[in-house]
N, C-alpha and C positions, 0 to 999 in steps of 0.2 A: 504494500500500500504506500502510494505515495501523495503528499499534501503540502501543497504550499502555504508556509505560516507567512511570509513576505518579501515584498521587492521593495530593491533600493535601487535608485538612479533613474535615468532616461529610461522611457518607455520602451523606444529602439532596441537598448543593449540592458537591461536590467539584471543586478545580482541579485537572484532568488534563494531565499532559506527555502528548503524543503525538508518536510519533517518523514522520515523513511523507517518503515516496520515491516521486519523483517525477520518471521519466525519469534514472535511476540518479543523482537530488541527493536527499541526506539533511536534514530540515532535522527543529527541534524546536519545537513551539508549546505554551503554557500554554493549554489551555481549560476554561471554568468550565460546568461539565456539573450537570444537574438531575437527579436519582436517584428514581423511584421501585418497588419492591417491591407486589408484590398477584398473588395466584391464583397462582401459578408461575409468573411472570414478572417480568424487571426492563426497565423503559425507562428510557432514558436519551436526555438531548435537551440542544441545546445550539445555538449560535451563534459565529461568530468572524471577524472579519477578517481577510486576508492580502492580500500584495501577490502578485499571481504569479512577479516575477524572484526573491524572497526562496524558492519553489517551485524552481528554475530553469528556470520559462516565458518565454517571450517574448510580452508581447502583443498580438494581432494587430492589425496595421495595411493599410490599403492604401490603395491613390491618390496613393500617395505624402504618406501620412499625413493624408488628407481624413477617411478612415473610421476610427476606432481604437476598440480597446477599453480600455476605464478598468483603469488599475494594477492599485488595490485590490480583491479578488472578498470577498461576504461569504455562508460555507459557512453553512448550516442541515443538520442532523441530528436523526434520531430513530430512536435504535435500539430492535427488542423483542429481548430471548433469554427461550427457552425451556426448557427441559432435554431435551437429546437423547434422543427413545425409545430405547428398546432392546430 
């Protein structure tokens, strides 16, 4: 689940708190979101780094740690909204 608690800055380029749960851990990240408006629509799109344990993941290993996957994951998003018909 994810939820924005707030933006800060220009509409265009906003830094977004978002508050992220994740296997019932709460965690909160700053992401610097791209904003644009046109037709009746807004995207919004963005990038960011996390670690997974900072998530409360564990990430996965096996072979007794032959095979493992890297800490750091890096999210891409790109949201459109609409305005709900009615």
């Amino acid at each position: 689940e994810v939820r924005s608690v707030s933006a800060v800055g220009p509409g265009w380029q906003a830094d977004v708190t978002a508050r992220v749960r994740v296997r019932g851990v709460v965690s909160e990240l700053v992401v610097p979101v791209s904003v644009q408006r046109d037709a009746g629509r807004l995207v919004a799109v963005g990038a960011f780094d996390v670690d997974q344990t900072a998530l409360g993941l564990q990430p996965f290993s096996t072979a007794g740690g032959a095979l493992r996957v890297a800490e750091s994951m890096r999210i891409r998003f790109r949201i459109v909204a609409r305005p709900a018909s009615g």
